[in-house]
C-alpha positions as CSV (number, residue, x, y, z in Angstrom):
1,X,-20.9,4.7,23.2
2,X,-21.7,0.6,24.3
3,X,-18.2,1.2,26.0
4,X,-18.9,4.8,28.0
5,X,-22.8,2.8,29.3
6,X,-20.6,-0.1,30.5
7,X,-18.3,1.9,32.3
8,X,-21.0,4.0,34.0
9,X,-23.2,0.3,34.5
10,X,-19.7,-0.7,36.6
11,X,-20.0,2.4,38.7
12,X,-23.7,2.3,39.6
13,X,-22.6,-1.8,40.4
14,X,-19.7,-0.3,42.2
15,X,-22.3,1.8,44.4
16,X,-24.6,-1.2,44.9
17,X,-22.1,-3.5,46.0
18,X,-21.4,-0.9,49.1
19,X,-24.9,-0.5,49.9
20,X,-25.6,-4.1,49.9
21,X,-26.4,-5.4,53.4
22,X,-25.0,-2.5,55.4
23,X,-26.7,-1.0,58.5
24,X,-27.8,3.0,57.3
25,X,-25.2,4.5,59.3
26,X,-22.5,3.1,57.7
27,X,-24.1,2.9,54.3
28,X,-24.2,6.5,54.4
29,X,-20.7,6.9,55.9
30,X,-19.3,4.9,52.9
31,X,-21.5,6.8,50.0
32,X,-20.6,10.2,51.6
33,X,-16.9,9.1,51.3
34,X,-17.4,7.8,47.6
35,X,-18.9,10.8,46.1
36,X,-16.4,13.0,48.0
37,X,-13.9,11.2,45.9
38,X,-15.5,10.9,43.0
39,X,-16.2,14.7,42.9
40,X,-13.2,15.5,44.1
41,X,-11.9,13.2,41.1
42,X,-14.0,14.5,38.2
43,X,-13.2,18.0,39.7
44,X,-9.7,17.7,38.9
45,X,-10.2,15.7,35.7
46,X,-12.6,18.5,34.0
47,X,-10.3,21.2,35.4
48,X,-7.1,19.6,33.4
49,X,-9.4,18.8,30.1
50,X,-10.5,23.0,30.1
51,X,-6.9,23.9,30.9
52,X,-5.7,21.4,28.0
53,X,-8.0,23.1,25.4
54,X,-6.8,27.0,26.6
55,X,-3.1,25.7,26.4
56,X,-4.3,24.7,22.7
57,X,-5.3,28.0,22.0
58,X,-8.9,28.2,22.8
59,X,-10.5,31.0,24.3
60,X,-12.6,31.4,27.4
61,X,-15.1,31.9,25.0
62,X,-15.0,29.1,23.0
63,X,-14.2,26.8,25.4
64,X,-17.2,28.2,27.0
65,X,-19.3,27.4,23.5
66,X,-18.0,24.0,23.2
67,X,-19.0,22.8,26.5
68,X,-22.4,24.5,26.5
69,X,-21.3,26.3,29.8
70,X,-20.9,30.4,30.6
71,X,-17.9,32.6,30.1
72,X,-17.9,32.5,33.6
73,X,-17.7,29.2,34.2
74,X,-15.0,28.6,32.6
75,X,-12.6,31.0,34.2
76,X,-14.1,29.2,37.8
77,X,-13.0,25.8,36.7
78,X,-9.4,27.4,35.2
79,X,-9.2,29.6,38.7
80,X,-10.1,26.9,41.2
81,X,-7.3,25.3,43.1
82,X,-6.0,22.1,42.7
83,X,-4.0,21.1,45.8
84,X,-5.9,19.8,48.1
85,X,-6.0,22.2,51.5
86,X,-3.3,21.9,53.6
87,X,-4.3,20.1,57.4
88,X,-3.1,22.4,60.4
């Protein structure tokens, strides 16, 4: 656990350090672009854990139970696409 707070501490220093001493414009610019990655990030990470445990054998539904989520959910985050859209 002491390991999993320092990790999210370096994050949150990670997020101060680009905030630090920036006009708001681009302060903004360069959060918007860090938690479009990051999202983008966990996105795919979560998608490969669920897919990892229904290769394993589990079910939707206990998949679903072991993460606290809906039935539902789970077939969203096993359905959703991950390539990144294609630029015309």
């Amino acid at each position: 656990m002491e390991d999993e707070a320092e990790e999210v501490q370096r994050v949150l220093d990670a997020i101060d350090a680009i905030a630090a001493g920036q006009p708001p414009a681009v302060r903004a610019r360069r959060l918007t672009e860090m938690l479009n990655s990051v999202q983008e990030r966990v996105r795919r990470e979560r998608q490969q854990a669920v897919r990892e445990m229904h290769d394993g054998g589990m079910t939707y539904r206990q998949i679903a139970k072991e993460l606290d989520i809906s039935f539902g959910r789970v077939r969203q985050i096993l359905a959703e696409d991950t390539d990144p859209p294609a630029s015309e």
